[in-house]
C-alpha positions in Angstrom: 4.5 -31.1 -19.3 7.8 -30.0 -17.4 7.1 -25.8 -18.5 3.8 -26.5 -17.2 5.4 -28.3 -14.0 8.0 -25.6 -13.7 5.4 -22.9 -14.2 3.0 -24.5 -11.3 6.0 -25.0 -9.0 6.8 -20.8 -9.5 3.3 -20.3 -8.9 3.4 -22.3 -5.7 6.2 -20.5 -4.3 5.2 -17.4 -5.1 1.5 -17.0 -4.5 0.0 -20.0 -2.7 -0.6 -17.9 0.1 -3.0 -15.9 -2.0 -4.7 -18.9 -3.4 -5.5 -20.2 0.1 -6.2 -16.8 1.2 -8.2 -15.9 -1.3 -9.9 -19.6 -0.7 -10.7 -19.0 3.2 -14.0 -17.6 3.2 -16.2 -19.6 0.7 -14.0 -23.3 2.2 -14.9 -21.9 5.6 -11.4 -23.0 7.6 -8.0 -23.5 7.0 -7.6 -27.0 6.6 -10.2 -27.2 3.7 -8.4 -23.8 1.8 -5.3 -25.7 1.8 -7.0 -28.8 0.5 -8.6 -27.1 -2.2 -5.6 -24.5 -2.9 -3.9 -28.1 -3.4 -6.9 -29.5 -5.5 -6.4 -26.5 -8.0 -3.0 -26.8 -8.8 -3.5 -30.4 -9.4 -6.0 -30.1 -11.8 -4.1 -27.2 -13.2 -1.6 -29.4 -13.9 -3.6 -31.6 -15.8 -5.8 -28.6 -17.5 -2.5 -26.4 -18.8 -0.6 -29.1 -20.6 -2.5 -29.0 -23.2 -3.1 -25.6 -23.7 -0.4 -23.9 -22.0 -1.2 -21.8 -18.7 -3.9 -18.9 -18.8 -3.5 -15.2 -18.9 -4.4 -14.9 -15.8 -2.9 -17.8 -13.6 -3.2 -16.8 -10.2 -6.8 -15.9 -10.9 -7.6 -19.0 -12.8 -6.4 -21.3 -9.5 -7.9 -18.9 -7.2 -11.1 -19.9 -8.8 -10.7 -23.2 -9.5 -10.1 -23.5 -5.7 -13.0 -21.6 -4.7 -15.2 -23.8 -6.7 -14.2 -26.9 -5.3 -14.7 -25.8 -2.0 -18.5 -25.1 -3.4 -19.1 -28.5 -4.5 -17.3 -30.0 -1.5 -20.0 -28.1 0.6 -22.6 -29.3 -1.5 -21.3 -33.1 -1.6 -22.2 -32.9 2.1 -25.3 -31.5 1.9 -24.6 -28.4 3.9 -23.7 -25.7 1.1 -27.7 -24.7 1.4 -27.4 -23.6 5.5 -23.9 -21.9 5.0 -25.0 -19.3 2.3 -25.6 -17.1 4.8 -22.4 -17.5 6.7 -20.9 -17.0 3.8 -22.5 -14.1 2.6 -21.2 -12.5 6.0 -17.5 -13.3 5.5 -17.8 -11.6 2.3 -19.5 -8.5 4.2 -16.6 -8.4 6.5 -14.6 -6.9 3.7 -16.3 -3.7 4.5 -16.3 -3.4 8.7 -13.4 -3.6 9.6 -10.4 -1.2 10.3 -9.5 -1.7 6.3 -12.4 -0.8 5.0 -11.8 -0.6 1.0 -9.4 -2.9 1.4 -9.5 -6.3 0.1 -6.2 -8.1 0.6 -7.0 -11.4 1.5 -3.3 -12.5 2.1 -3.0 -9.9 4.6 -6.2 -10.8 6.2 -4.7 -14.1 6.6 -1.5 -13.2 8.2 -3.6 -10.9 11.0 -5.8 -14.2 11.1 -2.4 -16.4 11.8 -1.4 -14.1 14.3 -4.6 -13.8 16.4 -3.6 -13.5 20.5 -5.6 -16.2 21.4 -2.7 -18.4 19.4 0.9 -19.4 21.3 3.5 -17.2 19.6 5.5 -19.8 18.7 2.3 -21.1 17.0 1.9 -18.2 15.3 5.1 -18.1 13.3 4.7 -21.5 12.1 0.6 -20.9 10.9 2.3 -18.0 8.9 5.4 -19.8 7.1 2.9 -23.0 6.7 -0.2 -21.3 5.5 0.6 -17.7 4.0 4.4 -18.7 2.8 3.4 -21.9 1.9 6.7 -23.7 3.1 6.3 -27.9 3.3 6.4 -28.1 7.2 10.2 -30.0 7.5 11.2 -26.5 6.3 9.1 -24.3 8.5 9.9 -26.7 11.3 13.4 -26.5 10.5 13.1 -22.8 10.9 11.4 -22.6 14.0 14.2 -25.1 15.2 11.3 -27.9 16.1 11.3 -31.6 14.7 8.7 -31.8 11.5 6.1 -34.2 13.8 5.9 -31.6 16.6 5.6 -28.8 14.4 2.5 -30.8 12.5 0.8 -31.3 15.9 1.2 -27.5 16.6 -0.3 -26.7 13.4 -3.2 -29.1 13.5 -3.8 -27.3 16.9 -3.6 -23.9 16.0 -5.8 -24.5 12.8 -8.2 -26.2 15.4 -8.4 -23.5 17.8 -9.1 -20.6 15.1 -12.3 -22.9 14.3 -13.3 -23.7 17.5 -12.9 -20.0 18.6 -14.6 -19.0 16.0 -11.8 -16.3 15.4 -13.1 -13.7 12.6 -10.9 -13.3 9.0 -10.4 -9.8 9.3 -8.3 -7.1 10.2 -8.8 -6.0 13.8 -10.3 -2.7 14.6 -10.0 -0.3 17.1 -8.5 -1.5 20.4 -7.7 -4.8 19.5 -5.1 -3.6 16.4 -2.2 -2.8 18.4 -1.5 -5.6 20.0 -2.4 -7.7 16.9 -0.4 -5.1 14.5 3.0 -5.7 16.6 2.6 -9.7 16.1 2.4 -9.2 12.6 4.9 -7.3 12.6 7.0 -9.7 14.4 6.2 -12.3 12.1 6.6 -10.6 8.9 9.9 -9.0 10.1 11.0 -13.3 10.9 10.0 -13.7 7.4 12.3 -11.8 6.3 15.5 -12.6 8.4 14.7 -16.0 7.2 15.3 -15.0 3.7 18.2 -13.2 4.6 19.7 -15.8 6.5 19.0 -18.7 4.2 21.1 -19.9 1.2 20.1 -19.5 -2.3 17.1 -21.7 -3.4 13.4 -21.7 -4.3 11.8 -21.9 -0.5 14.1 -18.4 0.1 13.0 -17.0 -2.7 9.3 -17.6 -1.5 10.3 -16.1 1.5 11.7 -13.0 0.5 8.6 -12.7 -1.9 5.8 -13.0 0.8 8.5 -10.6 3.0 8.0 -8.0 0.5 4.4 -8.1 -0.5 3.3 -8.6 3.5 5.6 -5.7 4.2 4.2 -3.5 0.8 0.9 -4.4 1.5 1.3 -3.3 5.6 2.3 0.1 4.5 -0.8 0.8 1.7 -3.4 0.1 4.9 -1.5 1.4 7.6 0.6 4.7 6.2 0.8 6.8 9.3 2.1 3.8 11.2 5.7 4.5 12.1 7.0 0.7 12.8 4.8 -0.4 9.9 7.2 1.9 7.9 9.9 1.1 9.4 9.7 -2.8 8.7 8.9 -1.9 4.9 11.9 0.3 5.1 14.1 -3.0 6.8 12.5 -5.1 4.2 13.6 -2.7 0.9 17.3 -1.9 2.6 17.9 -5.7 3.0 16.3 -7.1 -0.5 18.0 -4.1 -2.4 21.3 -6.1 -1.4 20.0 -9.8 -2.0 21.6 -10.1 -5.7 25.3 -8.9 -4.1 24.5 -11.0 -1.4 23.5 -14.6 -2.3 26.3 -15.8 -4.8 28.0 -19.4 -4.9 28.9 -19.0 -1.4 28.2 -16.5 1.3 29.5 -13.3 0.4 29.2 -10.4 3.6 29.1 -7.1 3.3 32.4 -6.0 3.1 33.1 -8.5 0.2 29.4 -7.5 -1.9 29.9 -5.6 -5.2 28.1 -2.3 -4.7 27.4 -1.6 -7.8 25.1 -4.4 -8.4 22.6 -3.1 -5.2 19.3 -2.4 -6.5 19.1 1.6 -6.5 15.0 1.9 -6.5 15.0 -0.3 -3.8 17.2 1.9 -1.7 15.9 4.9 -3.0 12.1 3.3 -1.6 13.8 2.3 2.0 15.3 5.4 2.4 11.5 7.2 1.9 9.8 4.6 3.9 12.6 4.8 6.7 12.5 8.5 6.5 8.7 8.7 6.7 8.9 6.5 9.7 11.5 8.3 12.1 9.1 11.1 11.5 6.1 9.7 12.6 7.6 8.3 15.0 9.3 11.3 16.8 5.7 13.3 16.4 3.8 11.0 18.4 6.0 9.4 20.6 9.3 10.9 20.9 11.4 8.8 19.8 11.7 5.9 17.1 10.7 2.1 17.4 12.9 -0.8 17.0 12.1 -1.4 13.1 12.6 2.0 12.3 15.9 2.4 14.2 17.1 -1.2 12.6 16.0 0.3 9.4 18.1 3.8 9.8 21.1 1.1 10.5 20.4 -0.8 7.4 20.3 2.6 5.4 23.8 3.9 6.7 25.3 0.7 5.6 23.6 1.3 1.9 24.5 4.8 1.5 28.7 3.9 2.4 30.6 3.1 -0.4 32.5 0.8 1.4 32.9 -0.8 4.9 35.8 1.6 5.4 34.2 4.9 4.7 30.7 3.2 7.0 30.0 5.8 9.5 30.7 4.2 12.4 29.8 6.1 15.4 26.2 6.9 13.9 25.9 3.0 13.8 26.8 2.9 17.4 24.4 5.7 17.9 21.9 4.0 16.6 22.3 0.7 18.0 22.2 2.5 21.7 18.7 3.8 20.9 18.0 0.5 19.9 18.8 -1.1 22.9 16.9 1.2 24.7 13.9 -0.1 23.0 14.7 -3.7 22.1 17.5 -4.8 24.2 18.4 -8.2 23.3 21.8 -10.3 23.1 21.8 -9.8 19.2 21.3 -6.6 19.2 24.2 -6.0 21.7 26.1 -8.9 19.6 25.6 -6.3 16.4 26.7 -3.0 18.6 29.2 -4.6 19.9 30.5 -5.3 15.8 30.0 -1.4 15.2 32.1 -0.6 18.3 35.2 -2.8 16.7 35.1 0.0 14.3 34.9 3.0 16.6 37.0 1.7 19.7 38.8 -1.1 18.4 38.4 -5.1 18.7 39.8 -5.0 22.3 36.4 -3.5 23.6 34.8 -4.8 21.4 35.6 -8.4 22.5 34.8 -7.7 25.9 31.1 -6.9 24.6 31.0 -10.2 22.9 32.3 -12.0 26.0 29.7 -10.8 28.0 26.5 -11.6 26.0 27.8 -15.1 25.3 26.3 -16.9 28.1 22.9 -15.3 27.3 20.2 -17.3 26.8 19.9 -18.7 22.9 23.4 -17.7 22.2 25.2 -20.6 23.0 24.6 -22.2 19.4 24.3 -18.5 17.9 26.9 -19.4 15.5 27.5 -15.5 14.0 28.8 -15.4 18.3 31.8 -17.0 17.9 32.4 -15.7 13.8 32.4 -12.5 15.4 34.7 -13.5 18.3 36.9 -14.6 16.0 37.3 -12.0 13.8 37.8 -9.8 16.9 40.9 -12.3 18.0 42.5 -12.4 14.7 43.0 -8.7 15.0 44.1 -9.0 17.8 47.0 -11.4 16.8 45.7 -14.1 18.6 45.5 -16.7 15.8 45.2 -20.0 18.2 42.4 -18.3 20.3 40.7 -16.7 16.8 40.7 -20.6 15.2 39.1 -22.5 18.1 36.5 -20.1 18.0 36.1 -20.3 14.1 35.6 -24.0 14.8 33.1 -23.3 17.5 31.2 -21.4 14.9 31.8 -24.5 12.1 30.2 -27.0 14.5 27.4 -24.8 15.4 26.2 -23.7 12.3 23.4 -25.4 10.5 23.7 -24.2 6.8 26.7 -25.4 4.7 27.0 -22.8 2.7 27.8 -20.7 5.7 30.2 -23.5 6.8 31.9 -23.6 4.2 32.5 -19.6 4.4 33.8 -20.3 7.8 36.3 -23.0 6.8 37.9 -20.2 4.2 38.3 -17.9 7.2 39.5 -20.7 9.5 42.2 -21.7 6.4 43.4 -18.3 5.8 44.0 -17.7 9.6 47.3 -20.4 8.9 46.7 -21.7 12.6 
Protein backbone atom coordinates (compact mmCIF):
# COMPACT_ATOMS: atom_id res chain seq x y z
CA UNK A 1 0.00 0.00 0.00
CA UNK A 2 2.77 2.73 0.74
CA UNK A 3 4.62 2.13 -3.15
CA UNK A 4 1.18 2.43 -4.27
CA UNK A 5 0.73 5.67 -2.01
CA UNK A 6 4.05 6.88 -2.95
CA UNK A 7 3.51 6.20 -6.62
CA UNK A 8 -0.11 8.13 -6.58
CA UNK A 9 1.49 11.06 -4.62
CA UNK A 10 4.34 11.25 -7.76
CA UNK A 11 1.57 11.10 -10.01
CA UNK A 12 -0.23 13.86 -8.32
CA UNK A 13 2.57 16.22 -8.43
CA UNK A 14 3.54 15.59 -11.56
CA UNK A 15 0.59 15.29 -13.87
CA UNK A 16 -2.65 16.30 -12.11
CA UNK A 17 -2.92 19.06 -14.25
CA UNK A 18 -3.21 16.73 -17.18
CA UNK A 19 -5.72 14.52 -15.47
CA UNK A 20 -8.01 17.56 -14.85
CA UNK A 21 -7.25 18.88 -18.16
CA UNK A 22 -7.69 16.10 -19.89
CA UNK A 23 -11.10 15.79 -17.71
CA UNK A 24 -12.54 19.35 -18.68
CA UNK A 25 -14.52 18.76 -21.56
CA UNK A 26 -16.64 15.53 -21.03
CA UNK A 27 -17.07 17.01 -16.71
CA UNK A 28 -18.14 20.27 -18.47
CA UNK A 29 -16.34 22.90 -15.76
CA UNK A 30 -13.72 23.11 -13.49
CA UNK A 31 -15.01 22.40 -10.28
CA UNK A 32 -16.38 18.94 -11.46
CA UNK A 33 -12.72 17.98 -13.35
CA UNK A 34 -11.11 18.52 -10.09
CA UNK A 35 -13.72 16.39 -8.37
CA UNK A 36 -13.39 13.64 -10.62
CA UNK A 37 -9.50 14.05 -11.19
CA UNK A 38 -9.76 13.53 -7.28
CA UNK A 39 -12.33 10.57 -7.62
CA UNK A 40 -9.72 8.69 -9.82
CA UNK A 41 -6.86 8.73 -7.76
CA UNK A 42 -8.92 7.62 -4.93
CA UNK A 43 -10.20 4.73 -6.50
CA UNK A 44 -6.65 4.19 -7.95
CA UNK A 45 -5.59 3.89 -4.72
CA UNK A 46 -7.84 1.20 -3.90
CA UNK A 47 -7.59 -0.53 -7.56
CA UNK A 48 -3.43 -0.66 -7.64
CA UNK A 49 -2.78 -2.26 -4.29
CA UNK A 50 -3.54 -5.27 -5.39
CA UNK A 51 -2.17 -5.43 -8.61
CA UNK A 52 0.39 -2.92 -8.62
CA UNK A 53 -0.13 0.34 -10.89
CA UNK A 54 -0.75 -0.06 -14.80
CA UNK A 55 1.44 0.51 -17.68
CA UNK A 56 0.00 3.23 -18.57
CA UNK A 57 -0.85 5.35 -15.24
CA UNK A 58 -1.57 8.62 -16.41
CA UNK A 59 -3.89 7.22 -19.02
CA UNK A 60 -5.52 4.84 -16.76
CA UNK A 61 -6.65 7.99 -14.20
CA UNK A 62 -7.28 10.15 -17.11
CA UNK A 63 -9.98 7.66 -17.96
CA UNK A 64 -11.14 6.69 -14.90
CA UNK A 65 -11.88 10.44 -14.36
CA UNK A 66 -13.54 10.87 -17.49
CA UNK A 67 -15.83 8.15 -16.79
CA UNK A 68 -17.06 9.32 -13.61
CA UNK A 69 -17.80 12.48 -14.84
CA UNK A 70 -20.15 10.29 -17.48
CA UNK A 71 -22.01 8.69 -14.84
CA UNK A 72 -22.17 11.76 -12.64
CA UNK A 73 -24.02 13.35 -15.76
CA UNK A 74 -26.19 10.55 -16.05
CA UNK A 75 -26.97 10.31 -12.08
CA UNK A 76 -28.66 13.70 -12.85
CA UNK A 77 -30.38 12.90 -15.65
CA UNK A 78 -28.84 15.35 -17.98
CA UNK A 79 -25.96 13.23 -19.74
CA UNK A 80 -28.82 12.68 -22.67
CA UNK A 81 -29.16 16.85 -23.53
CA UNK A 82 -25.33 17.45 -23.15
CA UNK A 83 -24.09 14.92 -25.84
CA UNK A 84 -24.18 17.46 -28.19
CA UNK A 85 -22.25 20.07 -26.16
CA UNK A 86 -19.97 17.71 -25.72
CA UNK A 87 -19.45 16.54 -29.03
CA UNK A 88 -18.59 20.28 -29.82
CA UNK A 89 -15.81 20.65 -27.17
CA UNK A 90 -14.30 17.77 -28.69
CA UNK A 91 -14.69 19.55 -32.29
CA UNK A 92 -12.90 22.49 -30.90
CA UNK A 93 -9.74 20.46 -31.02
CA UNK A 94 -9.68 21.21 -34.69
CA UNK A 95 -10.78 25.32 -34.99
CA UNK A 96 -8.72 26.90 -33.32
CA UNK A 97 -5.27 28.59 -33.80
CA UNK A 98 -3.61 24.92 -32.83
CA UNK A 99 -5.20 23.13 -35.11
CA UNK A 100 -3.51 19.46 -34.92
CA UNK A 101 -2.82 20.11 -31.63
CA UNK A 102 -4.27 18.41 -28.76
CA UNK A 103 -2.59 19.43 -25.52
CA UNK A 104 -5.19 19.67 -23.22
CA UNK A 105 -2.95 21.01 -20.33
CA UNK A 106 -2.05 23.86 -22.44
CA UNK A 107 -5.55 24.51 -23.34
CA UNK A 108 -6.14 24.73 -19.79
CA UNK A 109 -3.48 27.21 -18.94
CA UNK A 110 -4.85 29.72 -22.07
CA UNK A 111 -8.34 28.86 -20.31
CA UNK A 112 -6.84 29.99 -16.72
CA UNK A 113 -5.53 32.97 -18.21
CA UNK A 114 -8.58 34.26 -20.17
CA UNK A 115 -8.82 38.48 -19.96
CA UNK A 116 -12.02 38.46 -18.71
CA UNK A 117 -10.25 36.99 -15.34
CA UNK A 118 -8.38 39.56 -12.62
CA UNK A 119 -4.67 38.86 -13.11
CA UNK A 120 -4.06 38.14 -9.80
CA UNK A 121 -6.90 35.52 -10.34
CA UNK A 122 -5.20 34.22 -13.00
CA UNK A 123 -2.03 33.07 -11.39
CA UNK A 124 -3.78 31.44 -8.69
CA UNK A 125 -6.41 29.35 -11.31
CA UNK A 126 -3.03 28.22 -12.79
CA UNK A 127 -0.93 27.03 -9.64
CA UNK A 128 -4.50 25.59 -8.21
CA UNK A 129 -5.80 23.93 -11.28
CA UNK A 130 -2.90 23.10 -13.90
CA UNK A 131 0.02 22.77 -11.01
CA UNK A 132 -2.15 21.23 -8.78
CA UNK A 133 -0.70 22.97 -5.60
CA UNK A 134 -3.21 22.57 -2.15
CA UNK A 135 -4.33 26.23 -2.06
CA UNK A 136 -2.27 27.26 1.52
CA UNK A 137 0.59 26.84 -0.88
CA UNK A 138 -0.59 28.68 -3.95
CA UNK A 139 -1.90 31.21 -1.53
CA UNK A 140 1.23 31.41 0.18
CA UNK A 141 2.74 32.22 -3.13
CA UNK A 142 0.62 34.75 -4.26
CA UNK A 143 1.28 36.26 -0.69
CA UNK A 144 -2.72 36.11 0.16
CA UNK A 145 -4.21 34.21 3.36
CA UNK A 146 -5.50 30.47 2.25
CA UNK A 147 -9.51 31.69 2.86
CA UNK A 148 -9.16 34.70 0.44
CA UNK A 149 -7.33 32.87 -1.95
CA UNK A 150 -10.33 30.08 -1.91
CA UNK A 151 -12.97 32.83 -2.46
CA UNK A 152 -10.94 34.11 -5.50
CA UNK A 153 -10.85 30.73 -6.87
CA UNK A 154 -14.39 29.78 -6.33
CA UNK A 155 -14.98 33.13 -8.26
CA UNK A 156 -12.85 32.75 -11.04
CA UNK A 157 -14.03 29.11 -11.66
CA UNK A 158 -17.56 30.72 -11.45
CA UNK A 159 -17.01 33.35 -13.95
CA UNK A 160 -15.33 31.01 -16.71
CA UNK A 161 -18.96 29.10 -16.38
CA UNK A 162 -21.04 31.88 -16.26
CA UNK A 163 -19.17 33.53 -19.29
CA UNK A 164 -19.26 30.72 -20.99
CA UNK A 165 -15.46 31.23 -21.77
CA UNK A 166 -14.44 28.50 -24.66
CA UNK A 167 -11.40 25.62 -23.75
CA UNK A 168 -9.35 26.55 -26.49
CA UNK A 169 -6.50 28.25 -27.73
CA UNK A 170 -7.37 31.71 -29.00
CA UNK A 171 -7.16 32.54 -32.58
CA UNK A 172 -6.36 35.40 -34.53
CA UNK A 173 -6.63 38.78 -32.77
CA UNK A 174 -7.43 37.65 -29.49
CA UNK A 175 -3.86 35.47 -29.10
CA UNK A 176 -1.69 38.25 -28.29
CA UNK A 177 -2.91 39.51 -25.57
CA UNK A 178 -3.85 36.12 -24.19
CA UNK A 179 -0.23 34.63 -25.30
CA UNK A 180 1.66 37.38 -23.10
CA UNK A 181 -0.58 36.28 -19.83
CA UNK A 182 0.44 32.94 -20.35
CA UNK A 183 3.53 33.87 -20.67
CA UNK A 184 3.52 35.79 -17.55
CA UNK A 185 2.12 33.01 -15.70
CA UNK A 186 4.23 30.29 -16.86
CA UNK A 187 7.42 32.45 -16.57
CA UNK A 188 5.91 32.94 -12.35
CA UNK A 189 5.83 29.23 -12.43
CA UNK A 190 8.98 29.00 -12.87
CA UNK A 191 10.56 31.66 -10.49
CA UNK A 192 8.54 29.89 -7.99
CA UNK A 193 10.52 26.82 -8.47
CA UNK A 194 13.57 28.65 -8.46
CA UNK A 195 12.98 30.53 -5.53
CA UNK A 196 11.53 27.72 -3.41
CA UNK A 197 13.46 25.27 -1.24
CA UNK A 198 13.79 21.66 -2.01
CA UNK A 199 10.67 19.57 -1.70
CA UNK A 200 7.81 17.83 -3.65
CA UNK A 201 5.41 20.99 -4.34
CA UNK A 202 8.85 22.69 -6.08
CA UNK A 203 9.44 19.85 -7.85
CA UNK A 204 5.76 19.98 -9.31
CA UNK A 205 6.55 23.31 -10.12
CA UNK A 206 9.47 23.16 -12.02
CA UNK A 207 7.80 20.05 -13.85
CA UNK A 208 4.64 21.96 -15.13
CA UNK A 209 7.43 25.05 -15.77
CA UNK A 210 9.08 22.90 -18.23
CA UNK A 211 6.30 20.98 -19.97
CA UNK A 212 4.05 24.55 -20.23
CA UNK A 213 7.23 26.15 -21.51
CA UNK A 214 8.10 22.84 -24.02
CA UNK A 215 4.82 22.57 -25.04
CA UNK A 216 4.53 26.68 -25.80
CA UNK A 217 7.37 26.34 -28.12
CA UNK A 218 6.03 23.05 -30.32
CA UNK A 219 2.65 25.36 -31.17
CA UNK A 220 4.05 28.58 -31.32
CA UNK A 221 7.85 28.17 -32.99
CA UNK A 222 8.24 31.50 -34.76
CA UNK A 223 7.22 33.23 -31.59
CA UNK A 224 10.21 35.10 -30.30
CA UNK A 225 9.21 35.61 -26.37
CA UNK A 226 7.64 32.06 -26.57
CA UNK A 227 11.29 31.03 -27.19
CA UNK A 228 12.71 33.08 -25.18
CA UNK A 229 10.78 31.85 -21.86
CA UNK A 230 11.61 28.10 -23.04
CA UNK A 231 15.16 29.30 -23.26
CA UNK A 232 14.78 31.07 -19.43
CA UNK A 233 13.13 27.93 -18.36
CA UNK A 234 16.16 25.35 -19.85
CA UNK A 235 19.13 27.96 -18.55
CA UNK A 236 17.55 28.03 -15.01
CA UNK A 237 16.56 24.05 -14.57
CA UNK A 238 20.02 23.08 -16.22
CA UNK A 239 21.38 24.62 -12.87
CA UNK A 240 18.59 23.22 -10.35
CA UNK A 241 20.80 19.97 -9.14
CA UNK A 242 24.00 22.60 -8.29
CA UNK A 243 21.57 24.74 -6.99
CA UNK A 244 19.11 23.13 -4.40
CA UNK A 245 21.42 21.31 -1.88
CA UNK A 246 21.04 21.18 2.06
CA UNK A 247 21.05 24.82 2.16
CA UNK A 248 20.99 27.50 -0.37
CA UNK A 249 23.86 27.40 -2.42
CA UNK A 250 24.25 30.80 -5.17
CA UNK A 251 25.89 30.90 -7.98
CA UNK A 252 29.21 31.64 -7.19
CA UNK A 253 29.30 28.71 -4.62
CA UNK A 254 27.41 25.89 -7.39
CA UNK A 255 29.68 23.17 -8.73
CA UNK A 256 29.73 23.62 -12.43
CA UNK A 257 30.47 20.53 -13.33
CA UNK A 258 27.27 19.01 -12.12
CA UNK A 259 24.98 21.61 -14.62
CA UNK A 260 23.05 19.67 -16.93
CA UNK A 261 24.87 20.19 -20.47
CA UNK A 262 21.72 19.16 -22.83
CA UNK A 263 19.83 21.46 -21.01
CA UNK A 264 22.14 24.33 -21.78
CA UNK A 265 23.00 23.13 -24.99
CA UNK A 266 18.70 23.33 -25.66
CA UNK A 267 18.62 27.07 -23.94
CA UNK A 268 21.24 28.21 -25.82
CA UNK A 269 19.21 27.09 -29.31
CA UNK A 270 15.95 28.26 -28.05
CA UNK A 271 17.57 31.66 -26.84
CA UNK A 272 19.40 31.94 -30.01
CA UNK A 273 16.37 31.18 -32.22
CA UNK A 274 14.55 33.85 -30.25
CA UNK A 275 16.98 37.03 -30.49
CA UNK A 276 16.52 36.21 -34.11
CA UNK A 277 13.09 36.32 -34.48
CA UNK A 278 12.94 38.81 -32.63
CA UNK A 279 15.33 41.37 -34.28
CA UNK A 280 13.56 40.33 -37.81
CA UNK A 281 10.25 41.53 -36.95
CA UNK A 282 10.61 44.00 -34.39
CA UNK A 283 14.01 45.22 -34.03
CA UNK A 284 14.94 44.48 -31.08
CA UNK A 285 14.47 41.53 -28.46
CA UNK A 286 11.68 41.09 -25.71
CA UNK A 287 12.08 40.86 -22.03
CA UNK A 288 12.18 36.87 -21.95
CA UNK A 289 14.60 36.66 -24.56
CA UNK A 290 16.94 39.33 -23.21
CA UNK A 291 16.55 37.62 -19.44
CA UNK A 292 17.32 34.51 -21.27
CA UNK A 293 20.66 35.84 -23.19
CA UNK A 294 21.53 36.92 -19.27
CA UNK A 295 20.89 33.49 -17.93
CA UNK A 296 23.09 32.02 -20.84
CA UNK A 297 26.17 34.33 -20.20
CA UNK A 298 26.14 33.24 -16.66
CA UNK A 299 26.06 29.33 -17.95
CA UNK A 300 28.72 29.65 -20.46
CA UNK A 301 31.42 31.42 -17.59
CA UNK A 302 33.31 29.08 -15.78
CA UNK A 303 33.28 30.94 -12.88
CA UNK A 304 31.81 34.22 -11.39
CA UNK A 305 35.22 35.72 -11.92
CA UNK A 306 35.77 35.07 -15.56
CA UNK A 307 31.44 36.18 -16.01
CA UNK A 308 31.49 38.79 -18.58
CA UNK A 309 30.44 41.50 -16.93
CA UNK A 310 29.78 44.39 -19.12
CA UNK A 311 27.73 42.24 -21.64
CA UNK A 312 25.54 41.51 -18.44
CA UNK A 313 25.20 45.16 -17.92
CA UNK A 314 24.54 45.40 -21.62
CA UNK A 315 21.95 43.35 -21.46
CA UNK A 316 20.15 44.39 -18.44
CA UNK A 317 20.05 48.16 -20.13
CA UNK A 318 18.02 46.65 -23.02
CA UNK A 319 16.13 45.10 -20.59
CA UNK A 320 15.04 47.95 -18.85
CA UNK A 321 14.18 49.46 -21.80
CA UNK A 322 11.54 47.01 -22.30
CA UNK A 323 10.64 45.80 -18.79
CA UNK A 324 11.79 48.38 -16.46
CA UNK A 325 11.06 47.31 -12.98
CA UNK A 326 12.80 47.71 -9.41
CA UNK A 327 14.15 43.99 -9.77
CA UNK A 328 15.34 44.34 -12.83
CA UNK A 329 17.31 47.54 -11.83
CA UNK A 330 18.00 45.60 -8.35
CA UNK A 331 19.78 42.75 -10.70
CA UNK A 332 21.82 45.54 -13.03
CA UNK A 333 22.58 47.16 -10.38
CA UNK A 334 24.43 43.53 -9.04
CA UNK A 335 26.22 43.27 -12.53
CA UNK A 336 27.50 46.88 -12.23
CA UNK A 337 29.34 45.80 -8.75
CA UNK A 338 31.32 43.90 -11.06
CA UNK A 339 32.03 46.45 -13.80
CA UNK A 340 32.23 49.80 -11.59
CA UNK A 341 32.66 48.60 -8.29
CA UNK A 342 30.20 48.22 -5.12
CA UNK A 343 30.36 52.06 -4.52
CA UNK A 344 28.04 52.64 -7.63
CA UNK A 345 26.68 49.97 -7.27
CA UNK A 346 25.17 50.80 -3.85
CA UNK A 347 23.93 53.90 -4.90
CA UNK A 348 21.68 51.92 -7.51
CA UNK A 349 20.44 49.78 -4.74
CA UNK A 350 19.66 52.87 -2.60
CA UNK A 351 17.57 54.30 -4.96
CA UNK A 352 15.11 51.47 -5.91
CA UNK A 353 14.65 50.65 -2.23
CA UNK A 354 11.76 52.72 -1.59
CA UNK A 355 9.95 51.37 -4.72
CA UNK A 356 6.91 49.93 -4.42
CA UNK A 357 7.09 45.98 -3.29
CA UNK A 358 10.64 46.24 -2.30
CA UNK A 359 10.38 47.09 1.17
CA UNK A 360 10.04 43.27 2.20
CA UNK A 361 12.12 42.22 -1.01
CA UNK A 362 14.47 40.41 1.15
CA UNK A 363 17.37 39.67 -1.82
CA UNK A 364 17.28 44.16 -1.35
CA UNK A 365 19.06 44.26 1.57
CA UNK A 366 21.36 40.70 0.86
CA UNK A 367 22.52 42.61 -1.85
CA UNK A 368 23.09 45.88 0.10
CA UNK A 369 24.90 44.04 2.24
CA UNK A 370 27.17 42.42 0.32
CA UNK A 371 27.89 45.79 -1.39
CA UNK A 372 28.81 47.24 2.35
CA UNK A 373 30.96 44.46 3.38
CA UNK A 374 33.19 45.38 0.42
CA UNK A 375 33.14 48.30 1.21
CA UNK A 376 34.56 47.70 4.81
CA UNK A 377 31.61 48.79 6.43
CA UNK A 378 30.92 45.69 8.53
CA UNK A 379 28.29 47.46 11.18
CA UNK A 380 26.38 49.03 8.19
CA UNK A 381 26.71 45.46 5.99
CA UNK A 382 25.27 43.42 9.36
CA UNK A 383 22.12 45.56 10.13
CA UNK A 384 21.27 45.14 6.73
CA UNK A 385 21.92 41.33 6.72
CA UNK A 386 19.42 41.31 9.63
CA UNK A 387 16.97 43.37 7.64
CA UNK A 388 17.10 40.64 5.10
CA UNK A 389 16.77 37.73 8.10
CA UNK A 390 13.59 39.36 9.31
CA UNK A 391 12.11 39.79 6.00
CA UNK A 392 12.63 36.63 4.49
CA UNK A 393 9.97 33.98 4.54
CA UNK A 394 11.90 30.68 3.72
CA UNK A 395 14.28 29.22 6.38
CA UNK A 396 16.40 27.77 4.30
CA UNK A 397 17.28 31.14 2.90
CA UNK A 398 17.47 32.41 6.47
CA UNK A 399 19.61 30.32 7.54
CA UNK A 400 22.04 31.16 4.48
CA UNK A 401 21.75 34.65 5.65
CA UNK A 402 22.71 33.97 9.28
CA UNK A 403 26.16 32.25 7.77
CA UNK A 404 26.82 35.56 5.92
CA UNK A 405 25.78 37.65 8.94
CA UNK A 406 28.34 35.21 11.21
CA UNK A 407 31.22 35.41 9.01
CA UNK A 408 30.93 39.29 8.71
CA UNK A 409 32.39 39.01 12.77
CA UNK A 410 30.25 42.30 13.50
Amino acid sequence: MSDVADVLANLHREHWGRVVAATVRTAGDLDTAEDCAQQAFERALRAWSADGPPEYAVAWLVRTARNHAIDLHRRVSAFRDRVPELALREDARHDDAASGWNDDLLRLVFTCCHPALAEADRVLLTLRVVCGLPTPTAAGLLLLKPATAAARLTRAKRKITTAGIRYVVPAGADLPARLDTVLEVVHLVATAAHERPRGPETDALEESAGALSTSLAEIFPEEPEVLGLLGLVLFTQARTAARRGAEVVLLDGQDRGAWDVRRIAAGREATSRAIERAVARDGRAGRYALQAAIAGVHVEAASVETTDWPALLRLYDRLLEVWPTPVVRLNRAVALSYVDGPEVALGEVDAVADAPGMRDYAYLPAVRARLLADLGHMDDAAAAYRQAIAVTGDDAQRRFLKGRLDALGA
